[in-house]
N, C-alpha and C positions, 0 to 999 in steps of 0.2 A: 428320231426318224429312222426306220429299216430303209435298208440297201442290199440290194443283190447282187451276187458278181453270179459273172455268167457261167452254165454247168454246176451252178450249185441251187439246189430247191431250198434252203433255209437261212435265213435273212440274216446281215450282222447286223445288232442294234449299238446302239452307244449309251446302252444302259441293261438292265437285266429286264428281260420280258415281264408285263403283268399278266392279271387272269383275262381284261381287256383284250389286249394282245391276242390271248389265245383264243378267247370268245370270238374277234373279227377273224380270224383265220378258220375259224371251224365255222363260221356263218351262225351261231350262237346267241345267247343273252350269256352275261355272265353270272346268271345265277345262275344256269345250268351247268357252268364250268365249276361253280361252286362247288355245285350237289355231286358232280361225278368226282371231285377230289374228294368229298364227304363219305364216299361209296355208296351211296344214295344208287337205290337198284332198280329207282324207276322208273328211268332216263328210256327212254328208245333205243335199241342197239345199234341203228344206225347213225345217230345221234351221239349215240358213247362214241362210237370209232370213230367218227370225225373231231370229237374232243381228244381221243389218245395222237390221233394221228399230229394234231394239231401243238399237242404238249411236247411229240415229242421233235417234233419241229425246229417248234420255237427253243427247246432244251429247257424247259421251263421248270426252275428249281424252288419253290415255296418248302422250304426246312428240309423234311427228312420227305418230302412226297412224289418226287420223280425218283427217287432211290428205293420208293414202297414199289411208282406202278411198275419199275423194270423186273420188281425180284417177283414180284405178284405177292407180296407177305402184306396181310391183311392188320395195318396199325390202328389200329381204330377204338377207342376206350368211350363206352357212355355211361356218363356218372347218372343214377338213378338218387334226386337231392329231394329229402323231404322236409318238408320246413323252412324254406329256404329263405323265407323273411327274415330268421331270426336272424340276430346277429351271428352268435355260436356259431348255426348250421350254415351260415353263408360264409364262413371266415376259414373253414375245415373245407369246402367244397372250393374260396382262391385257394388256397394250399395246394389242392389235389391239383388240380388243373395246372397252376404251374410244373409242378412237378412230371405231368403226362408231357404235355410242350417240352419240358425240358429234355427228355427223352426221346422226342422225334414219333409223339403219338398226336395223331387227332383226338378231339375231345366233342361230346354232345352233352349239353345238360338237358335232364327232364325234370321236371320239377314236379311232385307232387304231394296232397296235403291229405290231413286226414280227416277232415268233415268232407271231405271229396272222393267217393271210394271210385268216381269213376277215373280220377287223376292215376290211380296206381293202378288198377285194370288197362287204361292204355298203354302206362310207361311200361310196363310186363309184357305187353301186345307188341308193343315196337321192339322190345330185347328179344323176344322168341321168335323174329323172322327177318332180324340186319345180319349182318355180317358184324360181326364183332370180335376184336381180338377178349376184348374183357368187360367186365362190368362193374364198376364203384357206386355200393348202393349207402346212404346214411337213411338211420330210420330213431328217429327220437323218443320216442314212445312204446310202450310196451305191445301193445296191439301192432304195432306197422312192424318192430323188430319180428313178428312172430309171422306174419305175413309175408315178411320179403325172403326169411329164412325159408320156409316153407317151399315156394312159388320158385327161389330161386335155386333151391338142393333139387328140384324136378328136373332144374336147365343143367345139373351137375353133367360134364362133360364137354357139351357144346362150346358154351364159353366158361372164360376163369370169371370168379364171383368175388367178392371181398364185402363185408359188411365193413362201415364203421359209424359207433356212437354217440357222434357227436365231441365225447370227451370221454378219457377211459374212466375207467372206477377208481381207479388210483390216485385222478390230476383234480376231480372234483370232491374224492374225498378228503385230499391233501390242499384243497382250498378252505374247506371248511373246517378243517385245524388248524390253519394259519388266521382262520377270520377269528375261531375260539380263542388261540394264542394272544391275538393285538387286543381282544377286547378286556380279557382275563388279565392280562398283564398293564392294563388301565385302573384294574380297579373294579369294572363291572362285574357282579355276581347274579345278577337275573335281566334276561335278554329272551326278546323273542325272535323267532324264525319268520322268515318271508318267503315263505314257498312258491316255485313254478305250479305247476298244475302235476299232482300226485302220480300220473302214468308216465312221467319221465322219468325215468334213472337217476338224472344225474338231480335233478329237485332232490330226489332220497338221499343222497351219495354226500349232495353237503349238507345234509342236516346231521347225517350221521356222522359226520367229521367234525360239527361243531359239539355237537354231544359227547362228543368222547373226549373233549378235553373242559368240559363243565361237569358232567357225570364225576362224582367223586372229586370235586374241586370247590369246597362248600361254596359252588355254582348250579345254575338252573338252568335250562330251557323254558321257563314259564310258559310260553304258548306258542303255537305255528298258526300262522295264517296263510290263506289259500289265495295266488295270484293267479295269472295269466300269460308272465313274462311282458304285460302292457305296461307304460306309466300312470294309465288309468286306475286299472285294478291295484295300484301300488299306492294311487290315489286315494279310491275306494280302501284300501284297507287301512290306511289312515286316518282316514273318514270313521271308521270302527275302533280303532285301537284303544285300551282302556288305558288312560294315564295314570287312572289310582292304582293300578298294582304293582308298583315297586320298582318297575323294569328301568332301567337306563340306559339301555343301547337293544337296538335293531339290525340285523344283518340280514337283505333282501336275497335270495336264490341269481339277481342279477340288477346291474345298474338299473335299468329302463323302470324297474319297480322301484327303486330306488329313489329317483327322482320323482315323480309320481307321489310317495309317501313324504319326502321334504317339504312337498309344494303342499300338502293336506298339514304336515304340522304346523307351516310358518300362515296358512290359513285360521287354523287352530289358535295361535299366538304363543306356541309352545318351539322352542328354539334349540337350531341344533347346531352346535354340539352342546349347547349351555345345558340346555336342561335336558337331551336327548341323544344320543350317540346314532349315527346310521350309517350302514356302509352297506354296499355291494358288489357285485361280482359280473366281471369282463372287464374289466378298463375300457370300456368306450373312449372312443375322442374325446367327445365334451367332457368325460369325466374331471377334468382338471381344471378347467374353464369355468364351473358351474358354483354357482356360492349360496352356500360354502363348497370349496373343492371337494370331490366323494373319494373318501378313501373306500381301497376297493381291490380286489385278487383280480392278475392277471394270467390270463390264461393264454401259454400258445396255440391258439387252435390252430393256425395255419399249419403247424410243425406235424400236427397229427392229421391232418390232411396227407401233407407230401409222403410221409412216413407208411399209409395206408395205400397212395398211388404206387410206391415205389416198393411195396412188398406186390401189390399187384402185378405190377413190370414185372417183379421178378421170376414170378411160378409165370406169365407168359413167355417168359424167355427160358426159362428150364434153368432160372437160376439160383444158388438156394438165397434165401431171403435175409439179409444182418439183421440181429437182434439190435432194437433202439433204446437206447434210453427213455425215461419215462419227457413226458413236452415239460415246457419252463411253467414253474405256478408260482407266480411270487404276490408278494402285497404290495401294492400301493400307499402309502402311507397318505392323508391329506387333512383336511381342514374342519368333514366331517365328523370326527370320533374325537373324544375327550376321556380326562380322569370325568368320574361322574360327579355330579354340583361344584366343580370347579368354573364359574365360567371365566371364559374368555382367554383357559388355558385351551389352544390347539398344538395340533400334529406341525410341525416344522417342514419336514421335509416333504416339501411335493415335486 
């Protein structure tokens, strides 16, 4: 409950003010209180000043945001997330966001997809007339990377820009040597590939990392099949898969396909890891849970989220940028992959 002593216009409370608070004091909704801490510039001027007057009233300190309105330094970061269902692109985009927060930046996500060209015409329409300190754009695909590049070397100046994709070339090529490493060192010498859909990078990035440690290793890539990142199309390509050629292990472009293609072999009545090796790539949650457990490369996406926030912060702050090391990619080891025709010897350690 506020209390006044007399000769003084601003209330002690016996607790710290909410946006509430400030919203009743300005005659308000608080979602308006919301939008003008957001910098939202479409507030009514008469409107704003009775929200500033009323913040600064009350003293009302939400993080680093009565220390923005006093200096007038504009904090304000919107991530431009494209994809953002996937696992990958949602786990790179908490990262980022943490990392703004933790620095005393506001944050806007827009989310946009690419059978939707009018999702990224909008998110470009909102970055070319807010007020922005910066912009975090992710673009998955070869066509969106080439588009955001483009659209946003135009905005060069205005605001600071940062791409990033999803995973660098480095962490998904170095997954798919470590998927080459566990399978090859099982024993398997002809294995097929489970592709995302061929306009991502990083689909390419781990085949080619599985390939360069089978290539000259009297090992094969016998074949690549085409997914979606769905458990469907993981399903479906199961549903195709030819058992008569030789192959003894599978390595998916990522979980979700993964399981998907388990659920088509134990449909099949073809058994994994006895008569089939399968692994994929994120460590999802369930991954360890699921049975057989998936062995499977983990990737820190988060790490390459904050890593991409906090080189951002840094050219807005004029300050120069630490070199990072490369994110964690390790293996999972589980339940799913075996020597091949051994059955019912599995991986131990999950």
């Amino acid at each position: 409950m506020a209390e006044q002593r007399a000769g003084d216009s601003r209330p002690t409370v016996d607790r710290a003010p909410t946006i509430y608070d400030v919203a009743a004091r300005a005659g308000v909704s608080h979602q308006t209180v919301t939008r003008y801490l957001a910098g939202f510039a479409g507030i009514r001027p008469a409107t704003a000043e009775r929200v500033k007057v009323a913040l600064e009233e009350l003293d009302y300190r939400p993080n680093q945001v009565a220390r923005t309105l006093r200096s007038g330094r504009q904090k304000r970061i919107v991530i431009l997330a494209h994809a953002l269902g996937q696992m990958g692109p949602g786990r790179v985009v908490q990262g980022a966001i943490a990392e703004c927060r933790a620095r005393g930046y506001t944050v806007e996500i827009i989310g946009y997809e690419s059978d939707d060209p009018a999702s990224l015409r909008d998110a470009l329409d909102f970055v070319s007339r807010e007020p922005l300190s910066g912009v975090l754009a992710t673009a998955q695909t070869d066509d969106m990377r080439a588009a955001l590049d483009a659209h946003m070397e135009a905005m060069n100046g205005r605001v600071r820009y940062q791409g990033t994709f999803l995973v660098t070339a480095g962490s998904s090529f170095k997954g798919g040597r470590l998927a080459g490493d566990h399978l090859l060192g099982l024993g398997h010498r002809a294995v097929v590939y489970l592709s995302g859909p061929e306009d991502w990078p990083v689909s390419r990035e781990r085949l080619a990392g599985l390939r360069s440690v089978f290539d000259g290793a009297r090992g094969a890539v016998r074949a690549v099949m085409i997914g979606d990142w769905s458990p469907a199309s993981g399903f479906r390509a199961g549903l195709d898969f030819d058992a008569s050629q030789g192959v003894s292990a599978v390595f998916a472009a990522n979980d979700h396909m993964a399981v998907g293609f388990i659920a088509a072999m134990h449909e099949r009545g073809i058994r994994v890891p006895d008569d089939l090796s399968v692994m994929g790539f994120d460590d999802i949650l369930e991954a360890r849970f699921l049975l057989p457990s998936l062995t499977t490369i983990y990737d820190d996406f988060e790490s390459e989220g904050r890593l991409s926030a906090a080189g951002l912060i840094a050219e807005i702050e004029g300050r120069p940028s630490v070199a990072a090391d490369d994110t964690a990619v390790e293996i999972r080891v589980r339940q799913s992959t075996a020597p091949p025709g051994l059955a019912g010897v599995v991986a131990a350690n999950s």
